[in-house]
N, C-alpha and C positions, 0 to 999 in steps of 0.2 A: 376560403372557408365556405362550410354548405350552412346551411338550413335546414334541409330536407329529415322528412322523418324514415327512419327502418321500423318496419314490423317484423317481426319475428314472432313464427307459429312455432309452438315447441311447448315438450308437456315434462311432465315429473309427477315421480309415485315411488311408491319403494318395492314396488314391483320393474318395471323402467329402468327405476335410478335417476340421476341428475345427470349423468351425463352429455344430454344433447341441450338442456338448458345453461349448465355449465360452458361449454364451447361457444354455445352463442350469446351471451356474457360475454365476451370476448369478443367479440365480433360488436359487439355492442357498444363495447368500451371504447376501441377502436374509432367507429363512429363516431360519437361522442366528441372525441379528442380529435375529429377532422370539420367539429363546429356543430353536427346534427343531433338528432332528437334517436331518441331508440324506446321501443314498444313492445309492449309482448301480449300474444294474443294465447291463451291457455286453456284446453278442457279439465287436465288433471295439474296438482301441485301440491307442494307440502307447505307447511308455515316457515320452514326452516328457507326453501325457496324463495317464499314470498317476500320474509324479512330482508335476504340477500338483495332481490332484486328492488325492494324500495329503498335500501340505502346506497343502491347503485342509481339513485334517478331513473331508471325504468318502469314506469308503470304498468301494470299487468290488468289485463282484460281478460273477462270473463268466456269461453266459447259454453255453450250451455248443449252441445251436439255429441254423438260419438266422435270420436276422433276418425279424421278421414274418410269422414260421410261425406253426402252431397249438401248436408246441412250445415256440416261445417263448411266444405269450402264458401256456400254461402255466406253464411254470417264474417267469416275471415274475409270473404271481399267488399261486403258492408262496411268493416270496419279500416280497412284498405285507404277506402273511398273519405270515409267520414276524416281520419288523420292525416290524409293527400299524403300516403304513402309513395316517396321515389320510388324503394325497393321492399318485395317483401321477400322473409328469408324461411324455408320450411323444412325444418329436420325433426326426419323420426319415420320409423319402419312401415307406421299405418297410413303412410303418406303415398299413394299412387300415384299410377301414369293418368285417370281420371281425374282425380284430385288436381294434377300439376296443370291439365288442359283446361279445365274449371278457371284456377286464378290464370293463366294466357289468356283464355276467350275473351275474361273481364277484362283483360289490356293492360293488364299488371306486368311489371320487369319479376323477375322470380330469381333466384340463388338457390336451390336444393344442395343441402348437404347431406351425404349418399357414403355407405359403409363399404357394401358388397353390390353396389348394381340389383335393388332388391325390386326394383319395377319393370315392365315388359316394355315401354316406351318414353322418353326422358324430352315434353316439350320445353321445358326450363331454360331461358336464357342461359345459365352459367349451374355450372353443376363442380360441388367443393366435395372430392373425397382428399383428406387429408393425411390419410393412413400411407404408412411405406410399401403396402401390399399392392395399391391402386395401380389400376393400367386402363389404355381409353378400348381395350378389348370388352370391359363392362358396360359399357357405353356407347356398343355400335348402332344401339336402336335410340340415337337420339337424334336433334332435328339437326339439317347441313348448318345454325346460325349458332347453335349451341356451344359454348364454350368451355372445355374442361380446366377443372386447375385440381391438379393430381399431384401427391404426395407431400414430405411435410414440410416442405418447402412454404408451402400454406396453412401450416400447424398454427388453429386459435386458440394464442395464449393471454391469459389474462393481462389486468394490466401491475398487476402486483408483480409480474417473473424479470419488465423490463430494466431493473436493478442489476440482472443476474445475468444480460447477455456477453458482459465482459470478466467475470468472474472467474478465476481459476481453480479448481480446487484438489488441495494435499489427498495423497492417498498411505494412510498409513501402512505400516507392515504387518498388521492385526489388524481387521475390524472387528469393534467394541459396540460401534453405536446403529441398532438399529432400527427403518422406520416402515410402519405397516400402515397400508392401505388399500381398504377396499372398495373404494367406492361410497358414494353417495349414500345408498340404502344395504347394500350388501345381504340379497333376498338370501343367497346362499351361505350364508353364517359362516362365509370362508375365514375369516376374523378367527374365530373361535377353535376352529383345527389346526389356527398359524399358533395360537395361544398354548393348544393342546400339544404342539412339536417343541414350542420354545420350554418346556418343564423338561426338556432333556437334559443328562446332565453336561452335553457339550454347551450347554449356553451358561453355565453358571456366571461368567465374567463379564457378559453382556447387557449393554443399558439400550432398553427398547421403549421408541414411543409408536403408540396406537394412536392414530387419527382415527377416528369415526365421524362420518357423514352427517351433518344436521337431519338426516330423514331416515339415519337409523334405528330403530324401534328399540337394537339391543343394550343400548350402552350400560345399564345399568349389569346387568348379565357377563360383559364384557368386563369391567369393574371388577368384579366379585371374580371372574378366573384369573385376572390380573394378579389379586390379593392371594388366591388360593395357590397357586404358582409357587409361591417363594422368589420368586425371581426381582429383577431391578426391571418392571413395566410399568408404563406408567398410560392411563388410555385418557383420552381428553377427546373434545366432538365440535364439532363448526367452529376446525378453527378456523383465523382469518391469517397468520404468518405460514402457511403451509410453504412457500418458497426458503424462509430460515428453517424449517425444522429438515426440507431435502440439504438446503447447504450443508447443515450441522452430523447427517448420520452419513456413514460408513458405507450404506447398503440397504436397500430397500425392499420387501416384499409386496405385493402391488396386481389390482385387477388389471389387465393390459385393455383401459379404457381409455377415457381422454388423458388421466394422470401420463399413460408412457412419457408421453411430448413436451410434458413439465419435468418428468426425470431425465430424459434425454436432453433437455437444457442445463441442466442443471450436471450434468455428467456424473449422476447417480450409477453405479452397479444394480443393477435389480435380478430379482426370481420375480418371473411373471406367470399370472394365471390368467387363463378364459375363459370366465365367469359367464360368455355370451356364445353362442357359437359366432356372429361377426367380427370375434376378438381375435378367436385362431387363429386366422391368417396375417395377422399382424403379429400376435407371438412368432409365432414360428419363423415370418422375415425378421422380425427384429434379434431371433436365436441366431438365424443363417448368418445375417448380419453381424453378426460380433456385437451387439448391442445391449445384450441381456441374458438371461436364460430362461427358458421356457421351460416350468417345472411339470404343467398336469393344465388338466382342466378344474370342476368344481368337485370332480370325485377322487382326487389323489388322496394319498395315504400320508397322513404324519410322519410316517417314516421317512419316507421321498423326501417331505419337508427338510426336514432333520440334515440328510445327509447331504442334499442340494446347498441349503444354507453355510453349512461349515465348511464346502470345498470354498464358498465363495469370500466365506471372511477369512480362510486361512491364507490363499494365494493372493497376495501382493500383485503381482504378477498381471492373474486374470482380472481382478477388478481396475489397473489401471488402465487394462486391451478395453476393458466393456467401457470406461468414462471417456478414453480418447476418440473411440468410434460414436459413440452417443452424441458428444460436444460437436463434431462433423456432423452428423446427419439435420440438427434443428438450431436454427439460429433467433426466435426468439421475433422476428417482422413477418411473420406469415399474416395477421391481422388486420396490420397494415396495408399490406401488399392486396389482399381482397380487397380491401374499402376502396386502394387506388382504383383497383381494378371495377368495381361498380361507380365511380365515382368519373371513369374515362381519367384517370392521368395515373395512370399503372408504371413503374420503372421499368419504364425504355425512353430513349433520346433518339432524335432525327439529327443528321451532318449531312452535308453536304458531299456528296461522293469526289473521290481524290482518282490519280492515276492508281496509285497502289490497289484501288478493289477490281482494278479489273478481269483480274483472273479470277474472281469470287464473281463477279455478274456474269459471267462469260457461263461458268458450269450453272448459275441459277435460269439462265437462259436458255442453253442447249437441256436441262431436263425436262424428261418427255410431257411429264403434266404441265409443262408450262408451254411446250410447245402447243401440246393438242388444244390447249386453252386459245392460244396465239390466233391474228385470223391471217398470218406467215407461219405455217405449221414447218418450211425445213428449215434442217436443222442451220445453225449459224456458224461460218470461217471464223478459225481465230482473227487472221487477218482481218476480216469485214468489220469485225466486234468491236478490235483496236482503234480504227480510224473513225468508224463510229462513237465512240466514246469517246477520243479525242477531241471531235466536233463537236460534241454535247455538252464538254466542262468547257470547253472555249464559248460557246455562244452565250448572249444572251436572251436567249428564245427558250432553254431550255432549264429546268429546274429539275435535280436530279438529288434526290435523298438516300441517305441510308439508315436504315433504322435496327439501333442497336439493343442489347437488352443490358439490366442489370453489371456485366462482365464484362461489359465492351465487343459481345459476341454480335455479330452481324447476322441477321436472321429476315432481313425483306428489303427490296425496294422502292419507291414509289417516284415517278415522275412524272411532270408538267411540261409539254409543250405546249407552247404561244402560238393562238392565231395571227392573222393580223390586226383581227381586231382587238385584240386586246383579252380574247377567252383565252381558257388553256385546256387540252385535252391528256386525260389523267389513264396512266399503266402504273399497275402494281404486282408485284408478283414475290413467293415467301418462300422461305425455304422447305425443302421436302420434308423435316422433323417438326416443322410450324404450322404445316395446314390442317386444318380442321379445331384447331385448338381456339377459332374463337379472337385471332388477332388483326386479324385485317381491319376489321372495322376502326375500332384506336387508332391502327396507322393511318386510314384514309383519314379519317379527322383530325390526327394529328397531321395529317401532309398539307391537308386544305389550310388548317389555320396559320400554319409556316408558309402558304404560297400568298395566302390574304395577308400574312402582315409584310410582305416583304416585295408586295406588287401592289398593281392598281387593274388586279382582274375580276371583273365583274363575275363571271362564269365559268364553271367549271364541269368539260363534258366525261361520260366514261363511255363508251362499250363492251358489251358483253354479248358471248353467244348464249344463245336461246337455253343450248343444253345445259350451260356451265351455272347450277339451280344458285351454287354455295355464294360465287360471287354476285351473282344479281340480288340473292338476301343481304350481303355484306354492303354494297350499295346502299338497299333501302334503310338499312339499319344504322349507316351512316348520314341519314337526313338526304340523297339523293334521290327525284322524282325521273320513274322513269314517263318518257316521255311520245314514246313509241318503237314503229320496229323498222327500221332501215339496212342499209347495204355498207358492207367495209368489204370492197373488194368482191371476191365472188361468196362473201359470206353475209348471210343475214345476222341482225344484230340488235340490240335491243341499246336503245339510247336514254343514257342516264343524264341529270342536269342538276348542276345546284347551283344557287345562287346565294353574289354574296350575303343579301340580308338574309 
């Protein structure tokens, strides 16, 4: 269990939305439930926000600066400071690459959570785009130690949805029941044109509920077209059962903002809108995808409404393609799976290497970046590899790991040989879809703690070459001093050391 406190920079307005305070909520909760403290540091917010996050045990802090000023990062590193902040977490668009250098220079660990790659340079320990659109192409201006966690594999869901990860749900041969939402604040009154389509006379048989966002200004307005309607609508605002009310409808209309990742667990049918332009590209994969439908943006026509909605309640058919593809895409531990991950015990497991992987070390070996990394750059005989590895599971000199992920997928390896004095001199190397993503360091910490509980070796050495910038950061970052610059062979090398205390 931790102790340790999260800060979390993050703003709301009904300009904004909740959005980014919503997800990190989540993130928060998360936390929470791994033993720690969670904080939140805020220039803008609504009441409806603030109630939420005092009855979640979050305390919220005042920033009294523009948002993603120099003032602020100021004051957010004061306050960093004053809570002995582990990590701080910073989402939202006025957040820069100056801003993110600001809390690094202070010595802060940082988490950026990132839409579209909307800054010119990303020095951020670990950087969370959670969207299905994400790729580490957005992200080639960020530093060699930076870690990405891309798509919604890492989708932060509250902790109200974790009821519903085993859930199955019926898909009638009509939908009857449907649910609207737009968002937190809904600046674009998109609510009120769904209201304007639903007076068609194709919905007369339809029972609709209207969620409204606590920081929506309209709800009263909303109300009154409900009533003037004629129709079976009902609109209700902050609610807190929003996971029963996706159980309960048929099909959902919906801003394609944080909500998608809560329908997509839920194996909701939705019509989505892009109330944002960083929404876009998440509609539109999640359209390609089989996941949804992608109606318009905030200027579509009632009409569109109209006829997009009634293809989707009439076919049986289509709405059970868009719930099966949804229920696959988000499983509902993305928030988990972060906290692991700033936390150092992320899901992956270290074994012990067998005969069977030998043909998996043999191709992670001969691959070229691991050669030109090597200070033996040719390439390696099958032949040489076998009897090598033979002698390495037979000995006791050597410590030989393999480190798997979540699937049983093998994805790095790391080993120990013994001096005779009793040190050990440590190789690690990961596979060609694994590098840069930010995982090395984990393994080497997870490898040291597996070779310290299972030996009686004081020290542990690495070498690296000069050039090679990404691993000598993944060293330091693993609690390794380098020590200076010597020879391996006819390579110069930079020598690493940790010790057991």
């Amino acid at each position: 269990m931790i102790a340790a406190t999260l800060l979390i920079r993050a703003d709301a307005s009904i300009t904004i939305g909740t959005g980014h305070v919503m997800r990190c909520l989540a993130l928060a909760q998360a936390w929470q439930d791994a033993g720690g403290h969670a904080v939140f540091a805020m220039a803008e917010s609504t009441p409806a926000i603030q109630t939420r996050l005092a009855s979640e045990v979050c305390p919220a802090f005042s920033i009294s600066a523009r948002t993603g000023s120099t003032e602020d990062a100021e004051q957010t590193i004061d306050l960093a400071r004053e809570q002995r902040a582990e990590w701080l977490v910073v989402d939202g668009y006025q957040f820069n690459t100056d801003y993110q250098r600001a809390l690094k220079e202070a010595g802060l660990k940082l988490l950026f959570l990132d839409d579209y790659g909307h800054a010119r340079q990303y020095p951020a320990d670990v950087i969370l785009n959670q969207n299905v659109s994400a790729s580490d192409e957005l992200y080639q201006n960020r530093e060699p130690q930076t870690r990405l966690l891309l798509g919604p594999r890492y989708c932060l869901l509250r902790r109200e949805f974790a009821a519903w990860r085993e859930w199955s749900r019926e898909v009638p041969p009509i939908g009857r029941r449907l649910l609207v939402m737009m968002g937190g604040s809904d600046p674009e009154k998109l609510t009120a044109r769904v209201l304007e389509a639903l007076a068609s006379g194709e919905f007369a048989d339809l029972e609709t509920m209207v969620v409204v966002g606590g920081s929506n200004p309209h709800f009263a307005m909303l109300q009154g077209l409900a009533v003037q309607s004629g129709r079976r609508i009902t609109v209700r605002n902050d609610v807190s059962n929003v996971a029963e009310l996706m159980a309960a409808a048929d099909v959902a209309v919906s801003a394609a903002g944080t909500t998608c990742w809560e329908i997509c667990l839920l194996g909701l049918p939705a019509l989505l809108f892009d109330v944002a332009a960083n929404q876009t590209a998440v509609a539109r994969e999640l359209d390609r995808r089989g996941c949804a439908v992608h109606v318009g943006n905030q200027r579509v026509a009632a009409e569109s409404i109209v006829d997009q909605l009634a293809r989707v309640l009439r076919s049986c058919e289509l709405r059970r393609s868009l719930s099966i593809s949804c229920r696959q895409l988000v499983d509902g531990d993305g928030a988990g799976r972060v906290v692991s991950i700033l936390r150092g015990t992320e899901g992956f497991r270290l074994r012990r290497a067998r005969t069977d992987d030998s043909d998996l070390l043999w191709k992670w070996a001969n691959d070229p970046g691991v050669r030109a990394a090597s200070f033996s750059t040719a390439p390696i005989p099958w032949e040489t590899h076998v009897a090598w590895l033979t002698e390495k599971l037979a000995s006791d000199k050597s410590l030989l790991l393999i480190a798997e992920d979540e699937r049983a997928i093998p994805f790095a390896q790391i080993r120990f040989d013994f001096r005779q004095n009793g040190e050990a001199d440590l190789n690690i190397s990961l596979a060609k879809e694994k590098r840069g993503c930010g995982l090395a360091v984990p393994v080497i910490r997870a490898g040291v703690r597996e070779l310290l509980a299972s030996s009686e070796c004081g020290r542990v050495h690495a070498f690296v070459k000069p050039e090679n910038v990404a691993s000598a950061k993944a060293f330091e970052r693993a609690s390794f001093v380098r020590v200076g610059l010597e020879r391996v062979g006819e390579h110069p090398a930079l020598h690493f050391i940790c010790d057991r205390s």
